[in-house]
N, C-alpha and C positions, 0 to 999 in steps of 0.2 A: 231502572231507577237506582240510584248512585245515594246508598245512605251509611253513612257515617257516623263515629263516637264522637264530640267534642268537646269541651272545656271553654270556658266563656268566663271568665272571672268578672267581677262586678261593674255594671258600668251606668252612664247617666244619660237619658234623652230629654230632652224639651217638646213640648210638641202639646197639639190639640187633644183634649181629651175629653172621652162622651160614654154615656154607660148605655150598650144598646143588647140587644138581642137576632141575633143573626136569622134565628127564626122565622125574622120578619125579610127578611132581604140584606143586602149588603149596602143597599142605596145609603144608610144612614156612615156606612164607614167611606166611603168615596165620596160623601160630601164632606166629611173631617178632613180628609186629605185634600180637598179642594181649598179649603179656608186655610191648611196651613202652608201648601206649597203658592195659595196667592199673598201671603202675609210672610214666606220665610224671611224676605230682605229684614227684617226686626230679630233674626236670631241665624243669620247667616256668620257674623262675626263670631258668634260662640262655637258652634261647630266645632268639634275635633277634626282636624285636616293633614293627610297627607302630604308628603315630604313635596305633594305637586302642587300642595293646594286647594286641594279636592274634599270635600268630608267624606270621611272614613265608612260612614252609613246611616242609613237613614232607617228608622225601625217602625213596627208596627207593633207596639210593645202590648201586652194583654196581660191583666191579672183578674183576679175575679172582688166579689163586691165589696170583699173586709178587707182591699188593698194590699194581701198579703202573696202575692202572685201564685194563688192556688191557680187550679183549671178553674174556667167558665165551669158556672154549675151547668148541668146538663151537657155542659161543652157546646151550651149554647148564650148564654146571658153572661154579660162582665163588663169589663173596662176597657176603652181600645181608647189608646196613646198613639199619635199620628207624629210621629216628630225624629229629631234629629241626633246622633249620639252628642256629646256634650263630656269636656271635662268635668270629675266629681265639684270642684268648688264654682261654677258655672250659675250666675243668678237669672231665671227665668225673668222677662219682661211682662209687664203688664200682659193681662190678657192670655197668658201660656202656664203651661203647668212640666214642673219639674219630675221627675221618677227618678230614682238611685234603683235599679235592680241586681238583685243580689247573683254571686256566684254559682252556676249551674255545671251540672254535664249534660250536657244535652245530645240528643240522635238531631243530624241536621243533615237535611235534603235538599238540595238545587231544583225548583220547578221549574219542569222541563216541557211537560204538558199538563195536562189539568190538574187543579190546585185541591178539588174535592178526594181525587181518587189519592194522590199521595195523603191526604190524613186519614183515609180508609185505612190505605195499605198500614202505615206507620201504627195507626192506633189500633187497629183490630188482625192484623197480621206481623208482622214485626215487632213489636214491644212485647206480645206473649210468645209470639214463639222464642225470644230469647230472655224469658223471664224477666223482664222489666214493665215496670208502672208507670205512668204519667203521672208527678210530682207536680209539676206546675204549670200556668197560663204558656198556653203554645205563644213562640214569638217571630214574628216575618223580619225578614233582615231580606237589606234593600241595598244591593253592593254596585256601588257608583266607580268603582274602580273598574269592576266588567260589564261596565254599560248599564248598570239595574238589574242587573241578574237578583230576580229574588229567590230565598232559599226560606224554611225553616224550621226552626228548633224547638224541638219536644223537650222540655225538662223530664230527665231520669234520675236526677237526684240533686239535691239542693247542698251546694258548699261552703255556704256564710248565709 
């Protein structure tokens, strides 16, 4: 498993947003992403996009319930943002909801095979063994540049 320090400075998503509990299943986050990848053509134009044309990435943004991008309590219950990154001055259309997330450093991971056992490892073997906390809402990064390679990012400390 390939895990890394990074730096993320502040950025902005668009996208479907629902307050669930993963406890129950994941059914209710793959139906978010359902409604917002059948509805992108209304916030394709916003999009941040590479020099190809391409958006930069598509996020899985998560904060918890005072919308202050703690962890899910329990690191199970919060808010999952299904959407797009987006320039900061970018106005959400009807129906969508904006996020500005603040600047992290984050440990971010390329899932490579199962998505449960890398937040095992990350959160209860790697954060203590190198004395680090989880600071805030874990975030999935959806990179369209390598195909959809998802990766992600553990907040280890908050920068803004």
């Amino acid at each position: 498993m390939d895990i890394k320090q990074c730096v993320k400075d502040a950025f902005s998503v668009i996208g479907k947003v629902e307050l669930g509990n993963s406890q129950n299943g994941v059914e209710w986050i793959k139906e978010l992403w359902k409604d917002a990848n059948t509805n992108f053509d209304q916030v394709f134009m916003l999009a941040k996009k590479d020099d190809s044309g391409r958006p930069v990435g598509f996020w899985g943004a998560m904060s918890d319930e005072t919308m202050s991008f703690l962890p899910w309590r329990d690191l199970t219950r919060g808010y999952y943002l299904a959407g797009v990154e987006v320039n900061e001055d970018a106005v959400p259309p009807k129906n969508w909801i904006k996020w500005h997330i603040p600047s992290f450093k984050y440990v971010c991971v390329k899932i490579e095979n199962d998505y449960e056992s890398v937040i095992q490892t990350v959160l209860y073997k790697y954060l203590p063994i190198h004395g680090l906390k989880l600071c805030g809402a874990i975030q999935e990064f959806n990179n369209p540049i390598e195909n959809g390679q998802l990766y992600l990012y553990f907040p280890i400390e908050r920068l803004s």
